[in-house]
C-alpha positions in Angstrom: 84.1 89.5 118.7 80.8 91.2 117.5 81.0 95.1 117.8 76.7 95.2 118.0 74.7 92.5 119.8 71.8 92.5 121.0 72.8 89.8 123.9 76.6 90.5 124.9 78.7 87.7 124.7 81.8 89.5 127.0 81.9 92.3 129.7 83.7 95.5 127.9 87.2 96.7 129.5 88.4 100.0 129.3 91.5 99.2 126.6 91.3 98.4 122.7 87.2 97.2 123.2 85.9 100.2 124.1 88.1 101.9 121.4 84.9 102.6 118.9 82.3 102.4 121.4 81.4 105.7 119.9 80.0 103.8 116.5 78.0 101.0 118.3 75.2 103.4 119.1 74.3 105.5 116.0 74.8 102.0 113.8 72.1 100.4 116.5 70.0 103.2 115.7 70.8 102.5 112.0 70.2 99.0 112.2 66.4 99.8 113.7 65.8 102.2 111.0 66.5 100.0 108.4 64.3 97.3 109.8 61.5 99.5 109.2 62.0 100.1 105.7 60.5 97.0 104.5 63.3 95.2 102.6 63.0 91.6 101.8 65.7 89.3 102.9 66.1 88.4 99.8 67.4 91.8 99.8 69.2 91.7 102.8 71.7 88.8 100.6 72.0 90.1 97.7 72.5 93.6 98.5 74.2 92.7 101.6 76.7 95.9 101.5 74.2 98.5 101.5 73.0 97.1 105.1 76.0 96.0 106.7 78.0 98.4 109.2 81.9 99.2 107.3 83.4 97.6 110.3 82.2 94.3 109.1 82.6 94.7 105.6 86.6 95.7 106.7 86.6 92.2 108.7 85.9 89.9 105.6 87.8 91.9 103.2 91.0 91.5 105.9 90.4 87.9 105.7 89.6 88.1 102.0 93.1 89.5 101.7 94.8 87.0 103.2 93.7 84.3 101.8 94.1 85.8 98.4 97.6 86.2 99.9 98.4 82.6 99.9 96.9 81.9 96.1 99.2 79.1 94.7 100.5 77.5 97.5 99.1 73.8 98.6 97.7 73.2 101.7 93.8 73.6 102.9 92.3 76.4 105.1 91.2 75.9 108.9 89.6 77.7 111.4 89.5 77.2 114.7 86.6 78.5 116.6 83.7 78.5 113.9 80.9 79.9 116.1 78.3 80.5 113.3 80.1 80.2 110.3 81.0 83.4 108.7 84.2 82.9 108.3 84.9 79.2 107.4 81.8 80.2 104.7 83.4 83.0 102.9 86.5 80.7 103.0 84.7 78.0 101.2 83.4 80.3 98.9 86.7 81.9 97.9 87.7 78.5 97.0 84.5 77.6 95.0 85.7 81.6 93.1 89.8 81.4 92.9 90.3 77.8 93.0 87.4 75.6 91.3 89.7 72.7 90.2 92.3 72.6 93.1 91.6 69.8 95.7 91.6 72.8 98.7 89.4 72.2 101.1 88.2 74.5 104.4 88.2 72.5 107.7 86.5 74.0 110.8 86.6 72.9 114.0 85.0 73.4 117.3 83.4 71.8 120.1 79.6 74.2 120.1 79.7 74.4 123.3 80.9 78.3 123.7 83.6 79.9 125.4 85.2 78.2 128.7 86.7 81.3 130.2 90.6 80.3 131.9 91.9 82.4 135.1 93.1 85.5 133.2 89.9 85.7 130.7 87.5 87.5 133.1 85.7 89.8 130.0 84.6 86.6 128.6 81.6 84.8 129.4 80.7 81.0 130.3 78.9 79.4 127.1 79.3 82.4 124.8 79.5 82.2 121.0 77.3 79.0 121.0 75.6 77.8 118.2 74.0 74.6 117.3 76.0 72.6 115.3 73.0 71.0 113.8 71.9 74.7 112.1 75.7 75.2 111.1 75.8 72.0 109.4 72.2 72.9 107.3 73.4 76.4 106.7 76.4 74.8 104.9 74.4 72.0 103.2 71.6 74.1 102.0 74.3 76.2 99.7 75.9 72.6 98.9 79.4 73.9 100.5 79.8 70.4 102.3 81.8 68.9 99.8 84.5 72.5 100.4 83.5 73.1 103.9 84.3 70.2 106.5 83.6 70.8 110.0 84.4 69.0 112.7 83.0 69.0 116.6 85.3 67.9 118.8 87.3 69.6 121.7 90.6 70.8 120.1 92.5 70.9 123.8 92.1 66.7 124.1 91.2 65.5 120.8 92.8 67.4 117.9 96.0 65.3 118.5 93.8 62.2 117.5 92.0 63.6 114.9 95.9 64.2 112.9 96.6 60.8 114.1 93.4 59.9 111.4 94.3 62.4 109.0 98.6 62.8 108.9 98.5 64.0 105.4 96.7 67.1 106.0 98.7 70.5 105.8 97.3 74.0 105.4 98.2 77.2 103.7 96.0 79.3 106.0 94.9 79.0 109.6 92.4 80.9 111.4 92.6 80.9 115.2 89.1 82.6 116.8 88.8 80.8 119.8 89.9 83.6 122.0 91.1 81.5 125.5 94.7 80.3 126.2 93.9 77.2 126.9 92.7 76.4 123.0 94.8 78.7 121.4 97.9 77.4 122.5 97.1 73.6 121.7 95.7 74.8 118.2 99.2 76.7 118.0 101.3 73.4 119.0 98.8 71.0 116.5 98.8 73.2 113.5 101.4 74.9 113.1 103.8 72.3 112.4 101.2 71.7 109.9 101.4 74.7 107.7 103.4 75.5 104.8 106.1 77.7 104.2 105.0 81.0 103.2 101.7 80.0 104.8 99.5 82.5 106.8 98.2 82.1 110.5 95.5 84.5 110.9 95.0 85.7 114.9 91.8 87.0 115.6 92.3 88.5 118.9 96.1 89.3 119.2 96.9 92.2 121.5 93.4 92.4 122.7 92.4 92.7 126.5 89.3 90.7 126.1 91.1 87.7 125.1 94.7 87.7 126.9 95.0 84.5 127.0 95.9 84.5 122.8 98.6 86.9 123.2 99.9 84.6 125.7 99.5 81.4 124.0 101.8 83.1 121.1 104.0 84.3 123.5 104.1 80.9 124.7 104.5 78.9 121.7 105.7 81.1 119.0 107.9 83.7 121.2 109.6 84.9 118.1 107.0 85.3 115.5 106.8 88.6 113.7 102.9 89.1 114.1 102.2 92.0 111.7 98.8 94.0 111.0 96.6 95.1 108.1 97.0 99.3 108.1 93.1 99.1 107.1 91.8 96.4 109.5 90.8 96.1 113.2 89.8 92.3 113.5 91.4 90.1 113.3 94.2 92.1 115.0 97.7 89.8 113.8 98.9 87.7 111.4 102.2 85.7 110.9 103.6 84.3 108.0 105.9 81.2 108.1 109.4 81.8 107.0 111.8 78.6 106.5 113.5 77.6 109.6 
């Protein structure tokens, strides 16, 4: 869930999103200054922390810490609900850093077709977090992450089932659920995991969070005695559980 856009993807409540509303404004104004300074975007990559807000910065290192978390067990990485890439990218690039002669692989799925709000999701909005798959798939190329970084278009609530029917070996060691509506969370929670090790991590982006009830149900649901902990530093993604042995 982006904290600054300049098209809103969902309709604010009065809970946990409007929490830090207080930032988004002086880091808009920040954002315009800084577009008038006249840096390069060459810049922009390479000294990407001097320009991005702390609130995103504290998103990928919670996801940084997690997977560094789960560092020498076997199993790939996943995420479900891809949306642009940010994510499954720094995944695949953690691999290329911490693991550049173990067969992991980072799968992401979605369906780039946006969000399809279900009956209790009304601060989400029809089609938002689209992006064309096509651009995705050349953003990944262009930085030759394809052979790391699979991604896969398909709707996870009818078709994931067939697509482990095609690949039964695959387990994972991390799973990233972003996909915000009950209706795919809780399929993506009954397909994967089964599929993940002992000790592995499943990474909830949106747990606890009134613009996207329809995860906290899904784990209710599914997994209604997981102990979802928290990172004391982070804010999203809001829960995480760790698989114990049965």
């Amino acid at each position: 869930m982006a904290i600054v856009s300049d098209k809103p993807d969902y309709i604010p409540g009065d809970l946990e999103s409007v929490k830090y509303q207080s930032r988004s404004e002086p880091y808009r104004q920040s954002i315009q200054k800084m577009k008038e300074l006249g840096f390069t975007f060459e810049d922009l990559i390479q000294g990407f922390p001097a320009f991005s807000g702390h609130m995103t910065l504290i998103r990928f290192l919670s996801l940084y810490e997690l997977y560094k978390r789960t560092l020498g067990l076997s199993g790939h990485v996943a995420e479900v609900g891809v949306y642009k890439g940010a994510a499954s990218i720094l995944f695949a690039k953690l691999v290329q850093i911490f693991e550049p002669n173990a067969l992991t692989q980072v799968h992401g799925f979605d369906w780039f077709q946006g969000m399809t709000p279900g009956d209790d999701d009304h601060n989400l909005i029809e089609s938002s977090y689209q992006e064309p798959e096509a651009r995705l798939r050349a953003l990944i190329e262009c930085q030759q992450l394809d052979p790391i970084l699979k991604i896969h278009s398909l709707d996870v609530t009818r078709e994931i089932d067939d697509f482990f029917v095609s690949h039964p070996h695959l387990r994972f060691k991390l799973i990233f659920l972003d996909c915000g509506t009950y209706a795919v969370t809780r399929k993506a929670l009954e397909a994967f995991w089964p599929r993940l090790a002992i000790g592995g991590i499943l990474i909830l982006d949106q747990y606890n969070f009134e613009l996207a009830p329809g995860e906290t149900r899904a784990v209710q649901d599914v997994l209604p005695f997981a102990r979802v902990e928290t990172l004391p530093f982070g804010w999203m993604p809001t829960g995480f559980i760790v698989k114990s042995a049965p």
